[in-house]
N, C-alpha and C positions, 0 to 999 in steps of 0.2 A: 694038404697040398699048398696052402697058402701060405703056413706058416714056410716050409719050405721053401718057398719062392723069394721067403723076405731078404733083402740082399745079394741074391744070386745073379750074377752077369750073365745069365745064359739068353735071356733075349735081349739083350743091350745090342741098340743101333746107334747111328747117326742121329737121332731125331734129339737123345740127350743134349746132344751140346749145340744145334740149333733152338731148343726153347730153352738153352742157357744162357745163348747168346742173344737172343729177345728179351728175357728176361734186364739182362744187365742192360741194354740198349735203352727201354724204356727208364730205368731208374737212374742214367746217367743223364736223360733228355729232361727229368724232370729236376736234377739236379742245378745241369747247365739252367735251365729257367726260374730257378731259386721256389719252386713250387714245392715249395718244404714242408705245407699243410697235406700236399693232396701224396708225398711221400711221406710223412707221419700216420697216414690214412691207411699207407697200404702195407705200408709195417706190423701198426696196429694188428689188422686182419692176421696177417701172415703169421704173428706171434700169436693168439689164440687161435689158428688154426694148427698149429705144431705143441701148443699143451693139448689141446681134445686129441690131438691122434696119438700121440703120446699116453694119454688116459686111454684112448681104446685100445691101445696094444696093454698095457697093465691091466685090461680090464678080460682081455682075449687070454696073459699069462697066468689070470686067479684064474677064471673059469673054465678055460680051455676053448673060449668061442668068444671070437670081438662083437663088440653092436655091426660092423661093417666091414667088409675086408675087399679088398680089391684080386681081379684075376693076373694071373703070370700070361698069361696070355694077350691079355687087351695092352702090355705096357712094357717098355724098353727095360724099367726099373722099379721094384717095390722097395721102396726108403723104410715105411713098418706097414704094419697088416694090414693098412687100412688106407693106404695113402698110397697111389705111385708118381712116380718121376713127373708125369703131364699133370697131374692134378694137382699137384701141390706147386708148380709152374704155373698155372693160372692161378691158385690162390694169393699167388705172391702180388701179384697184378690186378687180383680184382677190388683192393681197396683203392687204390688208386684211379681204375675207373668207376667207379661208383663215385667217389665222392667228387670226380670230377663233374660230374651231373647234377649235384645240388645246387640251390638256388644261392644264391651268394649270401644272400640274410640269414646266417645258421637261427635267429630269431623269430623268424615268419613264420604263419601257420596257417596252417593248409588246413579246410574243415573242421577249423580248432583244435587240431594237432599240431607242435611241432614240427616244422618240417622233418628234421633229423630222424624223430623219432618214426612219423610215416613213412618217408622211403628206407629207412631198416627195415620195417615190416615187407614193406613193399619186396624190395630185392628181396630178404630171407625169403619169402613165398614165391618169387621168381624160380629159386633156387631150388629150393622144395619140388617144383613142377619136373625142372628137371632134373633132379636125384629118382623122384618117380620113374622118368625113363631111364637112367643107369643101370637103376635094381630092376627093371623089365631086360635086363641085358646081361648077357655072360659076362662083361668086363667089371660088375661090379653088383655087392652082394650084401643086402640085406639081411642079418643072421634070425635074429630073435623074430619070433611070431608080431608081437608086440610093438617092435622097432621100424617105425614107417613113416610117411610124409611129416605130417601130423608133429610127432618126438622133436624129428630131424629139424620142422621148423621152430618151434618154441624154446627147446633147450640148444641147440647148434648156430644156428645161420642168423638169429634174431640177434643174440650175442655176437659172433661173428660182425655185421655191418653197424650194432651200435656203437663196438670199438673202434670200429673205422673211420664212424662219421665224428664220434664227442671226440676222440682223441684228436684227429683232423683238423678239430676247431679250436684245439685247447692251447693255452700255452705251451712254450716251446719247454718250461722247464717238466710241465707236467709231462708231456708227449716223450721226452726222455726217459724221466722217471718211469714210466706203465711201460712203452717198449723196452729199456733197458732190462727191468726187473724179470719182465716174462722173458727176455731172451735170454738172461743167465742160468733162469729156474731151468728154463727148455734143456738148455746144454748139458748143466748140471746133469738131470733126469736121464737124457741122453748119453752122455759120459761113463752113469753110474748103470746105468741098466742097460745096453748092449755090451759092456763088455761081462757082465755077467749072464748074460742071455736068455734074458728077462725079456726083451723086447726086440 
């Protein structure tokens, strides 16, 4: 059912192009204020969040079952198996607030941590608490026995906010370099595997 749902407009609302138009709203605000760090931030995320869902749908067309799929039910639009329209609308947007909440010192350390490197952990396990209640919910689905808080946070959301936060702080040629590169591969990947329907 899920795969079915992938791309199908049959529950598409209004709601798409109000968190389109939130979406663009916040990264023109942060434009206008030349906050180029904390939009490098939320790029970052956005671009490893669309390789992982990208990998879960090639990973849902070897095996016939993603690490996670999203309900047709709970969402206007499923983009791939694993990902719908709201969700990957707040992904867009949560590097950007996160790293707006770091301490200005990307050098500082907290309890002899890093700061950066702490609050990644920090939000990934934020994150984690509530992907717990997702998967307690019809609108979104945990496949594998094996596949739970735990995974989601060490290998997904850890990586997810440290791209957020090192890229954020990096120069500007790096922070083009890592977003550019991941958003050509994404496209690529995408180009080349929906229209063979792969993903």
């Amino acid at each position: 059912m899920a795969k079915a749902a992938v791309r199908s407009t049959d529950n598409f609302n209004w709601t798409f192009i109000g968190l389109l138009a939130f979406v663009v709203y916040v990264y023109a605000t942060e434009y206008q204020r030349k906050n180029y760090s904390d939009i490098a931030a939320g790029l970052a995320l956005y671009m490893v969040h669309w390789f992982y869902e990208i990998m879960n749908a090639i990973i849902c067309a070897a095996t016939g079952y993603a690490l996670w799929t999203v309900s047709s039910q709970s969402t206007s639009f499923i983009l791939l198996i694993g990902v719908s329209w709201e969700l990957s609308m707040m992904f867009s947007v949560a590097g950007i607030a996160t790293h707006k909440l770091l301490p200005a010192d990307p050098g500082k350390r907290i309890l002899g941590i890093n700061n950066r490197v702490l609050f990644a952990v920090a939000n990934a396990a934020l994150f984690s608490l509530v992907e717990i209640f997702l998967a307690s919910t019809p609108a979104f689905i945990w496949v594998y026995p094996w596949w739970g808080a735990l995974p989601v946070f060490i290998t997904t959301y850890i990586p997810f906010f440290l791209a957020a936060f090192l890229i954020g702080d990096a120069k500007p040629k790096t922070q083009k370099l890592f977003i550019g590169i991941l958003a050509v591969l994404n496209i690529l990947l995408l180009c080349i595997l929906i229209p063979l329907h792969v993903i």
